[in-house]
BALOBA-1460 file (C-alpha; in Angstrom, 3 decimals):
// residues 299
<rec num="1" residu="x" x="0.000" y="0.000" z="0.000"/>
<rec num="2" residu="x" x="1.627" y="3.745" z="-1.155"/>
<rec num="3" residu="x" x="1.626" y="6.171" z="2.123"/>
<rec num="4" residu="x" x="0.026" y="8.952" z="0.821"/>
<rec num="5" residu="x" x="1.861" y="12.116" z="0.699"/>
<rec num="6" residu="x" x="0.166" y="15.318" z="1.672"/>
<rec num="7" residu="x" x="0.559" y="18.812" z="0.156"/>
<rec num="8" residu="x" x="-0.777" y="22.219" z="1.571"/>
<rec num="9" residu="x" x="-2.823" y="24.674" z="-0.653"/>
<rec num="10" residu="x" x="-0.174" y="26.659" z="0.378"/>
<rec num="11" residu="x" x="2.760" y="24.197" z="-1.500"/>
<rec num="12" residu="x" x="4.474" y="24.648" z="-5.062"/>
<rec num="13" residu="x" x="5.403" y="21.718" z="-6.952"/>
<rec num="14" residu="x" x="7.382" y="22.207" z="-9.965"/>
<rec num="15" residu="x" x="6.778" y="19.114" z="-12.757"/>
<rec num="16" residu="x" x="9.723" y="19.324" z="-15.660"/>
<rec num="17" residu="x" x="10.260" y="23.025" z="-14.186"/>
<rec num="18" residu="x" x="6.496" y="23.687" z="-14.361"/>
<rec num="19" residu="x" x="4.973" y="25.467" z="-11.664"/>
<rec num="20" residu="x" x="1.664" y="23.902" z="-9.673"/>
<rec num="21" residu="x" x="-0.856" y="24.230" z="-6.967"/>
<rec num="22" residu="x" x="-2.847" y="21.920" z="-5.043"/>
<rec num="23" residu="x" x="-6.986" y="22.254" z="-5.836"/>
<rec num="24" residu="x" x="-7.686" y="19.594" z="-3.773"/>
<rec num="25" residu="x" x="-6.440" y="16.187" z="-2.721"/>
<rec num="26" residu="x" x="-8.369" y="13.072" z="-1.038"/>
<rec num="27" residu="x" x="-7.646" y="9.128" z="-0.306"/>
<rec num="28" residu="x" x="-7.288" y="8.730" z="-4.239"/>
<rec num="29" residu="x" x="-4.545" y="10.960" z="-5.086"/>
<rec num="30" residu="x" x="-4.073" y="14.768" z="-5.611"/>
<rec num="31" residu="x" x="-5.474" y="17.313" z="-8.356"/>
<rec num="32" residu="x" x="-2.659" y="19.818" z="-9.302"/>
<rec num="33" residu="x" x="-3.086" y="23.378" z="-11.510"/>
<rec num="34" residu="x" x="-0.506" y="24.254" z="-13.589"/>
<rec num="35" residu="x" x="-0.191" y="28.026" z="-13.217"/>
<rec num="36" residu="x" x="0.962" y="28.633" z="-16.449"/>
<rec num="37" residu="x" x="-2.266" y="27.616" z="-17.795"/>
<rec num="38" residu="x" x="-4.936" y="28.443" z="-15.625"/>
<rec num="39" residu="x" x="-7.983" y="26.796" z="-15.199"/>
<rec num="40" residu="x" x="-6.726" y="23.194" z="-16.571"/>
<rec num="41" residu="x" x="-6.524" y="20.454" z="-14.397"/>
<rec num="42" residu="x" x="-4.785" y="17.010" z="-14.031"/>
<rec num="43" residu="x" x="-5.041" y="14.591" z="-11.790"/>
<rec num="44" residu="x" x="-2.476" y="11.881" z="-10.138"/>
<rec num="45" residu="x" x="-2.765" y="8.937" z="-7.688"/>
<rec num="46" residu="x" x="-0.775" y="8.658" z="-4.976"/>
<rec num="47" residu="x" x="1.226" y="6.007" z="-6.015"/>
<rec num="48" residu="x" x="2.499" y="8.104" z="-9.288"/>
<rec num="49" residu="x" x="3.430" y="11.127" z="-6.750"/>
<rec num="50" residu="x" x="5.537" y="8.673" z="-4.668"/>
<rec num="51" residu="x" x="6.995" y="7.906" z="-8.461"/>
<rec num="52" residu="x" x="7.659" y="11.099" z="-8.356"/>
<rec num="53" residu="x" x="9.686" y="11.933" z="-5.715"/>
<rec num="54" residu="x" x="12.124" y="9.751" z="-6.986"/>
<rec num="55" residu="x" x="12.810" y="12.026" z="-10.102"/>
<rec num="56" residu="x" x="14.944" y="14.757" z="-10.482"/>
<rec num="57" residu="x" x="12.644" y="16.902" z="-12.732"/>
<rec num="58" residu="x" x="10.078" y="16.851" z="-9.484"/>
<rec num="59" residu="x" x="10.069" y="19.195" z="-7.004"/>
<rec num="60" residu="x" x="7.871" y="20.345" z="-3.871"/>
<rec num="61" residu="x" x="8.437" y="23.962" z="-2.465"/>
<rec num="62" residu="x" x="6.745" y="23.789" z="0.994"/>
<rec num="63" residu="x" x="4.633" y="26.818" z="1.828"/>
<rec num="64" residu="x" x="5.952" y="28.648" z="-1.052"/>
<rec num="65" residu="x" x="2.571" y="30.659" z="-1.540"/>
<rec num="66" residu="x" x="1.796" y="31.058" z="2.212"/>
<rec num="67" residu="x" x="1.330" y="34.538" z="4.129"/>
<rec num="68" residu="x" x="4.141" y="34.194" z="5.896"/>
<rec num="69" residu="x" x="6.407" y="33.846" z="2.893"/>
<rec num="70" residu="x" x="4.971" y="36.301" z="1.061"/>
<rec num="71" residu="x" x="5.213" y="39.005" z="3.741"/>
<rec num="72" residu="x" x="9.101" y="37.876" z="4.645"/>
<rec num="73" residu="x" x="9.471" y="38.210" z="0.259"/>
<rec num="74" residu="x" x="8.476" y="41.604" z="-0.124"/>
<rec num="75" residu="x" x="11.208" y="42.298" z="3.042"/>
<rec num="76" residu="x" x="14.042" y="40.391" z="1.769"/>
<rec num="77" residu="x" x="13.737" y="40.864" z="-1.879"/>
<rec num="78" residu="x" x="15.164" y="37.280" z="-2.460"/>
<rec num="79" residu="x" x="13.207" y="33.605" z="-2.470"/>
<rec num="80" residu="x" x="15.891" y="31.747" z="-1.050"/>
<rec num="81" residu="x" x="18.887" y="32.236" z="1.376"/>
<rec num="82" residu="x" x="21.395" y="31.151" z="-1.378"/>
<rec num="83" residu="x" x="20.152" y="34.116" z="-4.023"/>
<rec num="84" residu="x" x="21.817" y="36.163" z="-1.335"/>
<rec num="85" residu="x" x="25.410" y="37.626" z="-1.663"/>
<rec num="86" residu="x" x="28.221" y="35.721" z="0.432"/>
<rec num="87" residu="x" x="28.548" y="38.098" z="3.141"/>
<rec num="88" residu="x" x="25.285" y="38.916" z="3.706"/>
<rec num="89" residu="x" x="24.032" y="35.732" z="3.852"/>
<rec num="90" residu="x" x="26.998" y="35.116" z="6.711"/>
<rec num="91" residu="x" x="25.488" y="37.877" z="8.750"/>
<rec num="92" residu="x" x="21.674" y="36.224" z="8.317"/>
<rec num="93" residu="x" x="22.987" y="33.181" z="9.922"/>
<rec num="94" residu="x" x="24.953" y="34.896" z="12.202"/>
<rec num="95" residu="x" x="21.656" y="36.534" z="13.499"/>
<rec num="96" residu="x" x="19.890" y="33.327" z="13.177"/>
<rec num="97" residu="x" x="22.004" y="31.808" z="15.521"/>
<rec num="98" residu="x" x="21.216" y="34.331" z="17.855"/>
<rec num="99" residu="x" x="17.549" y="33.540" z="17.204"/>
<rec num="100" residu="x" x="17.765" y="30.071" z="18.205"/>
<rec num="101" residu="x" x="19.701" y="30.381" z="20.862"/>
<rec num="102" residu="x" x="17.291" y="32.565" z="22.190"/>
<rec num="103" residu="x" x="14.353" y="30.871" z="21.886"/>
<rec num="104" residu="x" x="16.277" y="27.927" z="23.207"/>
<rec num="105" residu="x" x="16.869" y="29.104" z="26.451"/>
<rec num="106" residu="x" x="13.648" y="30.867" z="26.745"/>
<rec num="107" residu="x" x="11.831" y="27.624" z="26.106"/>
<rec num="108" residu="x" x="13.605" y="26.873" z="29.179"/>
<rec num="109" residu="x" x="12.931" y="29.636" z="31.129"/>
<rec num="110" residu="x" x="16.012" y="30.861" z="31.317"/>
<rec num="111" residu="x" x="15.176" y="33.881" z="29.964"/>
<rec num="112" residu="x" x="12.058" y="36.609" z="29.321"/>
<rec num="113" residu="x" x="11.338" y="39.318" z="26.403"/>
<rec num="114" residu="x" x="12.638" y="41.847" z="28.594"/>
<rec num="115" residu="x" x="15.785" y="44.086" z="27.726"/>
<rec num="116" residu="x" x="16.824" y="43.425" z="31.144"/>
<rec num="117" residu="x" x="16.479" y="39.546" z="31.206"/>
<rec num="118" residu="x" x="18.399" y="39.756" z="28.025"/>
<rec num="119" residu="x" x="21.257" y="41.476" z="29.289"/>
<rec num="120" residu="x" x="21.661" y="38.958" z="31.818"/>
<rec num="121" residu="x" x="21.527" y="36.596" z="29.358"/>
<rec num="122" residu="x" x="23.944" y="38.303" z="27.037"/>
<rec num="123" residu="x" x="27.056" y="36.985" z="27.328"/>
<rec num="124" residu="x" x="26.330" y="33.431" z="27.539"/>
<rec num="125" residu="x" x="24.724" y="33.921" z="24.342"/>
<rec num="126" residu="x" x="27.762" y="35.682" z="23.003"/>
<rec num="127" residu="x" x="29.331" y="32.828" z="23.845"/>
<rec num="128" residu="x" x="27.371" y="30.173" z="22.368"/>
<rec num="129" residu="x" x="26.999" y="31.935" z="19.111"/>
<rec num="130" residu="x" x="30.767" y="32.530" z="18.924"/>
<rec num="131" residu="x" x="31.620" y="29.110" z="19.528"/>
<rec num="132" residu="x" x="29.359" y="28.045" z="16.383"/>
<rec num="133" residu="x" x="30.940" y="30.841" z="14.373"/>
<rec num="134" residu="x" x="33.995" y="29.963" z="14.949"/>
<rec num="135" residu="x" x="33.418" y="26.182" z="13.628"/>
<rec num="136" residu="x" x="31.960" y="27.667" z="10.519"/>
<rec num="137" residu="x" x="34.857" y="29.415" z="9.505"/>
<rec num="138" residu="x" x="37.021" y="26.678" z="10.194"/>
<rec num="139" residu="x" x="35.410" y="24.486" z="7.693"/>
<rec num="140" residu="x" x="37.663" y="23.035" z="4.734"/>
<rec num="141" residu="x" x="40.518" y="24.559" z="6.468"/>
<rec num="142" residu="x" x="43.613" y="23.158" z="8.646"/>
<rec num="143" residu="x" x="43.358" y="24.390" z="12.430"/>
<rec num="144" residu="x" x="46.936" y="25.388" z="12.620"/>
<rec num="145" residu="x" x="47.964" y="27.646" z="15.433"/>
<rec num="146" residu="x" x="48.088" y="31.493" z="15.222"/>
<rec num="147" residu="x" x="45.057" y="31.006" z="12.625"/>
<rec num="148" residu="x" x="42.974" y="34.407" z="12.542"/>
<rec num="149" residu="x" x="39.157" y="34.067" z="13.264"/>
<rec num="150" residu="x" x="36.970" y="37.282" z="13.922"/>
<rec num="151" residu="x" x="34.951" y="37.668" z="16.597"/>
<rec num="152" residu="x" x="31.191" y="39.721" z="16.249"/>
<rec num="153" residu="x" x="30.063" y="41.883" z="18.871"/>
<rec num="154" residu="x" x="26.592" y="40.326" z="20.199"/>
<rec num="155" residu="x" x="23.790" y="42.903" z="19.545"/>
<rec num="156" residu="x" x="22.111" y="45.071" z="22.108"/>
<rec num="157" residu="x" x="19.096" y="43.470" z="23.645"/>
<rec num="158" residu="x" x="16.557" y="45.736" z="22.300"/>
<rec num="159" residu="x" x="18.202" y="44.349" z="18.308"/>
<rec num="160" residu="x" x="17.855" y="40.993" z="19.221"/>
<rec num="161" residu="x" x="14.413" y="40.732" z="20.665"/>
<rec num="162" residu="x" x="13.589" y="42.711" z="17.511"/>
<rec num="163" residu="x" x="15.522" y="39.804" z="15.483"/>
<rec num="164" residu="x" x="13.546" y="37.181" z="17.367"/>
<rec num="165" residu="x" x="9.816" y="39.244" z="16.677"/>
<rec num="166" residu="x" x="10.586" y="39.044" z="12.584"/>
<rec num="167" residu="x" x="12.063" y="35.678" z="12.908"/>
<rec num="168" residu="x" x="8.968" y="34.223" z="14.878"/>
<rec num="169" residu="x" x="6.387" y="36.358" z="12.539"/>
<rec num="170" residu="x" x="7.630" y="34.855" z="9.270"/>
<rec num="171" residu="x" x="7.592" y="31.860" z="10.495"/>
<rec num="172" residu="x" x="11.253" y="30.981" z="11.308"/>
<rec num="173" residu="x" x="13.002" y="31.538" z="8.048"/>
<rec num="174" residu="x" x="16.078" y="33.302" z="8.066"/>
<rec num="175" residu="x" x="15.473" y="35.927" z="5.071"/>
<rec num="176" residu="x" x="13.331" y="37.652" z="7.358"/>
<rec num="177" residu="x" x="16.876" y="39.028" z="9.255"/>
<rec num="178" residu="x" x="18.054" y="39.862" z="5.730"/>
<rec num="179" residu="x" x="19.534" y="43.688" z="6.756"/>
<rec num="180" residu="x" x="17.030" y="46.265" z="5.711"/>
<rec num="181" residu="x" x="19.795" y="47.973" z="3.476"/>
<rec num="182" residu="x" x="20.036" y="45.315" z="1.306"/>
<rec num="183" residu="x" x="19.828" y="46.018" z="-2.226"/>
<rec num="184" residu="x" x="19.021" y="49.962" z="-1.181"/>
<rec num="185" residu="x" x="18.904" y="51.765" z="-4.338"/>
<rec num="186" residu="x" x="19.488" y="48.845" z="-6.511"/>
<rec num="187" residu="x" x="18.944" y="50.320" z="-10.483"/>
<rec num="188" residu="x" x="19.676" y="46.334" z="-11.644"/>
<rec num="189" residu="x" x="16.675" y="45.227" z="-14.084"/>
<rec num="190" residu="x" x="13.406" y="44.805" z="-12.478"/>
<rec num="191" residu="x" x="10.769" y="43.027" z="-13.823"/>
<rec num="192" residu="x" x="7.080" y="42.357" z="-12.874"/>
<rec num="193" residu="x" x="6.432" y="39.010" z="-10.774"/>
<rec num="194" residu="x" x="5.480" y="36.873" z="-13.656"/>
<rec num="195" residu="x" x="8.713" y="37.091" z="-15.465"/>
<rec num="196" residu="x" x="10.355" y="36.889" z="-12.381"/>
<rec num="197" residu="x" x="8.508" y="33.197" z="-12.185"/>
<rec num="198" residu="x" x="8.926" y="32.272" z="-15.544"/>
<rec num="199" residu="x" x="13.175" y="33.379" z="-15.521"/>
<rec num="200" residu="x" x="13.674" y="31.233" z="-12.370"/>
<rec num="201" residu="x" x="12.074" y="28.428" z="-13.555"/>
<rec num="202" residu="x" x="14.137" y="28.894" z="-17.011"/>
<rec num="203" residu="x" x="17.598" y="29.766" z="-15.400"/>
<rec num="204" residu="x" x="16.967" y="26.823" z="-12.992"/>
<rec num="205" residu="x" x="17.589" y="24.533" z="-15.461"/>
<rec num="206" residu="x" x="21.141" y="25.073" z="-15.376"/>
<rec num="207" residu="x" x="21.343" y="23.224" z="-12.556"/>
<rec num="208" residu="x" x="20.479" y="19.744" z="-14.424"/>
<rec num="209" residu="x" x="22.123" y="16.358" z="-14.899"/>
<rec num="210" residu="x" x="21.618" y="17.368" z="-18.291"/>
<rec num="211" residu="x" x="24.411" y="20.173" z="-18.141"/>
<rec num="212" residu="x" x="23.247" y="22.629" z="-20.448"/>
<rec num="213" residu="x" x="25.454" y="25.066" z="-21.574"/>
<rec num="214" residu="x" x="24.854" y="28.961" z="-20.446"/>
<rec num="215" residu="x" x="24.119" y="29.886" z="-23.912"/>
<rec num="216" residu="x" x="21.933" y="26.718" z="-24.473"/>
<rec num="217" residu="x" x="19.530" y="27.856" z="-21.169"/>
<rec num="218" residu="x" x="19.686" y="31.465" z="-22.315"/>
<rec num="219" residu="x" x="18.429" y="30.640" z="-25.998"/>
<rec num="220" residu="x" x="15.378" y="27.967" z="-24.543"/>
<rec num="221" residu="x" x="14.649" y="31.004" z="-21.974"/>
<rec num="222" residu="x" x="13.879" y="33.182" z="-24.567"/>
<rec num="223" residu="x" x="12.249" y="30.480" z="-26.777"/>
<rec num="224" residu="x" x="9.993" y="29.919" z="-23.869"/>
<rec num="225" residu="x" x="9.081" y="33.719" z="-23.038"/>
<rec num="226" residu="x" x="8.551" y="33.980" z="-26.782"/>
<rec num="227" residu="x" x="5.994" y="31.013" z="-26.216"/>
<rec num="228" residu="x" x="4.493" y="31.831" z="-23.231"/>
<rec num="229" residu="x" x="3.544" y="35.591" z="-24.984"/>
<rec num="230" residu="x" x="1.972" y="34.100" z="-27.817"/>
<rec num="231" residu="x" x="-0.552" y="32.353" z="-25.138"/>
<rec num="232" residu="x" x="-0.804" y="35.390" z="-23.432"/>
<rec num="233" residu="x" x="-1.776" y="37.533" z="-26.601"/>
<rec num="234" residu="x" x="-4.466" y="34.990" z="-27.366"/>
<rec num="235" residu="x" x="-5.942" y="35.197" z="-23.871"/>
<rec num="236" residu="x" x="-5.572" y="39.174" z="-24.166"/>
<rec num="237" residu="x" x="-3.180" y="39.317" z="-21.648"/>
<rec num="238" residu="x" x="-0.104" y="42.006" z="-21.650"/>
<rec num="239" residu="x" x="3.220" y="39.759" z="-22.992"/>
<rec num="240" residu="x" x="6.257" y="39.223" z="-20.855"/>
<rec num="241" residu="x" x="9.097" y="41.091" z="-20.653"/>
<rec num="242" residu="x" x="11.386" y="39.164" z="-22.771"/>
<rec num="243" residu="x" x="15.271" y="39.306" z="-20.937"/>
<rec num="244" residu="x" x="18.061" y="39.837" z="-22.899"/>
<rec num="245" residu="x" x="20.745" y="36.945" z="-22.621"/>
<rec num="246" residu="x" x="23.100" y="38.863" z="-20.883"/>
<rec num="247" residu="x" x="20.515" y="39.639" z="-17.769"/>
<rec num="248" residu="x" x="19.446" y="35.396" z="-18.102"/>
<rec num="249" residu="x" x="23.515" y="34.002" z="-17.980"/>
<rec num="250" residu="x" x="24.062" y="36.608" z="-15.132"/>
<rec num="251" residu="x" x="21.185" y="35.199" z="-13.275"/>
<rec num="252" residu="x" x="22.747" y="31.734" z="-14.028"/>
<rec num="253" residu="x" x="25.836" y="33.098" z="-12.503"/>
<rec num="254" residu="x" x="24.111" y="34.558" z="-9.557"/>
<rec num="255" residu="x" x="23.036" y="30.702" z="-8.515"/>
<rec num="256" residu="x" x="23.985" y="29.180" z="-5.170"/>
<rec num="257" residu="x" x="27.463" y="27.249" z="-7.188"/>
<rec num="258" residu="x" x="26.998" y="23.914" z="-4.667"/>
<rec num="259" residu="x" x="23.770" y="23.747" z="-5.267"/>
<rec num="260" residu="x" x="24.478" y="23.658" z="-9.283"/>
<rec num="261" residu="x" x="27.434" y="21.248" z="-9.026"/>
<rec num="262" residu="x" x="25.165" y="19.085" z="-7.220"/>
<rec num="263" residu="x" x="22.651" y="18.780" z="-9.525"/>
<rec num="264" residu="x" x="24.792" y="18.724" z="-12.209"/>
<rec num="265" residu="x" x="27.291" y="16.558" z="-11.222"/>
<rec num="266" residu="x" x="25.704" y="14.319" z="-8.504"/>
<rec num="267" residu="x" x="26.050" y="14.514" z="-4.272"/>
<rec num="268" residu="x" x="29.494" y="12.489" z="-4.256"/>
<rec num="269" residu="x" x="31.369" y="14.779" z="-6.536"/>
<rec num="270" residu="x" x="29.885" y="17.999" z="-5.146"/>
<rec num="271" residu="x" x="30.991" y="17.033" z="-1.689"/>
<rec num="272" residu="x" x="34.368" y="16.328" z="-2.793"/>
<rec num="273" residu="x" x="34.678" y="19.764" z="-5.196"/>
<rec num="274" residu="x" x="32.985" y="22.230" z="-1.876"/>
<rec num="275" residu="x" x="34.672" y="19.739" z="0.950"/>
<rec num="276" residu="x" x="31.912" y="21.369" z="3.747"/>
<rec num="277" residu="x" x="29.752" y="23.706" z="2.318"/>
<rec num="278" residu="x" x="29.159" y="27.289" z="4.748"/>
<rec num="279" residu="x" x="27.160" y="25.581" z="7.479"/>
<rec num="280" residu="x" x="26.511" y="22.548" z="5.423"/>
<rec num="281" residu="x" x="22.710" y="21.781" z="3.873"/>
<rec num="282" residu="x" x="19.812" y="23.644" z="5.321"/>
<rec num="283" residu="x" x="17.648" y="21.969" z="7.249"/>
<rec num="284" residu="x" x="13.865" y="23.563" z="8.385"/>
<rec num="285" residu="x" x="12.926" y="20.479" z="10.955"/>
<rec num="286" residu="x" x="15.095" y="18.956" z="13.539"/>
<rec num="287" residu="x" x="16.659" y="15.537" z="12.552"/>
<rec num="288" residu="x" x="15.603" y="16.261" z="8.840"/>
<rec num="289" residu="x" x="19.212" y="16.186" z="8.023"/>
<rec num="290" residu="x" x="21.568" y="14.035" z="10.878"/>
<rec num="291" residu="x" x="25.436" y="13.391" z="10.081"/>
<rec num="292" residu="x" x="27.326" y="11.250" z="11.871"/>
<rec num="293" residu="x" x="31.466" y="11.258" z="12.284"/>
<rec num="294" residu="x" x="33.711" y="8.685" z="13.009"/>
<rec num="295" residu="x" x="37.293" y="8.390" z="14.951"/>
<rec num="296" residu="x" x="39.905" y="5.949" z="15.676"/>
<rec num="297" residu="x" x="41.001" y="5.060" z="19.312"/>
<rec num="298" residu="x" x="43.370" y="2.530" z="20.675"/>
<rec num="299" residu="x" x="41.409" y="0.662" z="23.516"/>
């Protein structure tokens, strides 16, 4: 018997790069929407979505089109923590890490939303945090000694309790502690939210066991926006903007490099090319991702 695998209205699943939505699901299997044709339907048993978990060109984007994720969008300007520049997206964990420690010791009353039960608290969280930043910039290197590591001053209580508020209220993803003067008076091209959709889902497929070239994704990007206009024009729609192949190739660019390697190249390879990997693959549940070392010992 297939365990049936349940999506929220609130989930995207992306079929050959294809975006969908749930319209509703029951005991039989799931009816899905694509969004670039609206109003057509198809339908798939459970048993075929279990199929498809297995395949590459499947993918499920929990709570992509929830509240939440919208609101902590129009904040961060990004969908995803690896569209963000290196250093910035250091300082989002850093403050993450903050977060959770936080909440960690609140949940064991340790500590109260108060600037003054924070300040008590302070330094032990300076200290925690540190100790975890310290192993992340360590990774892929030797530990010799007289090795520099910097050191961050922890934030004021009244910063971090405001951290913790945004954190909480977009419902624990880190983008929503991406600094507000990020991308301040960007003049880079803009474009409305359904090209946006339709170039991600096109300069995705860069990152493919197929390995495309650049130029090969830039010239089926346009080929697609070209196609997806025509359907547009016949519904009386406004067309795309179609981007030029210098704006798709430096999106390609812009993608998280790991994340293409892996997908292009396969898990074993990409670990050996990156070593460790920042803080190593995120993980939004505890245990969803649990590594285990090993070490010799004479007994």
């Amino acid at each position: 018997m297939t365990d049936h695998i349940r999506f929220s209205e609130h989930d995207r699943i992306l079929i050959d790069g294809d975006p969908h939505r749930v319209i509703r699901q029951s005991q039989d299997g799931i009816v899905l929407e694509p969004l670039m044709r609206p109003g057509a339907s198809t339908s798939y048993r459970h048993n075929q979505i279990a199929d498809f978990l297995e395949a590459p060109n499947f993918r499920v984007e929990r709570g992509y089109f929830s509240p939440d994720r919208a609101q902590m969008q129009l904040y961060a300007k990004v969908d995803r923590l690896s569209d963000l520049p290196g250093d910035i997206r250091s300082d989002v964990l850093w403050k993450q890490a903050y977060c959770d420690a936080f909440l960690a010791l609140e949940r064991g009353g340790l500590v109260k939303r108060t600037e003054t039960s924070v300040s008590e608290r302070i330094e032990a969280l300076e200290r925690d945090v540190n100790l975890i930043d310290a192993g992340c910039q360590s990774i892929g290197q030797t530990s010799r000694a007289g090795t520099k590591r910097f050191v961050r001053k922890a934030p004021c209580p009244c910063s971090l309790l405001s951290w913790v508020r945004r954190y909480e209220s977009a419902g624990f993803s880190p983008l929503a502690l991406v600094p507000k003067t990020f991308q301040k008076g960007n003049r880079s091209d803009r474009f409305d939210s359904a090209t946006e959709e339709l170039l991600s889902i096109c300069v995705d497929r860069y990152a493919d066991p197929k390995r495309l070239t650049r130029i090969a994704v830039s010239n089926d990007t346009i080929a697609r926006f070209r196609e997806e206009n025509l359907r547009r024009v016949e519904r009386g729609d406004e067309p795309l903007i179609v981007p030029s192949k210098r704006t798709i190739i430096r999106r390609i660019n812009a993608l998280d490099p790991f994340n293409v390697y892996l997908k292009r190249h396969g898990a074993d390879a990409a670990n050996r090319k990156f070593a460790l990997f920042e803080l190593g693959v995120e993980a939004l549940h505890p245990m969803e991702r649990v590594e285990i070392d090993e070490w010799q010992v004479d007994l």
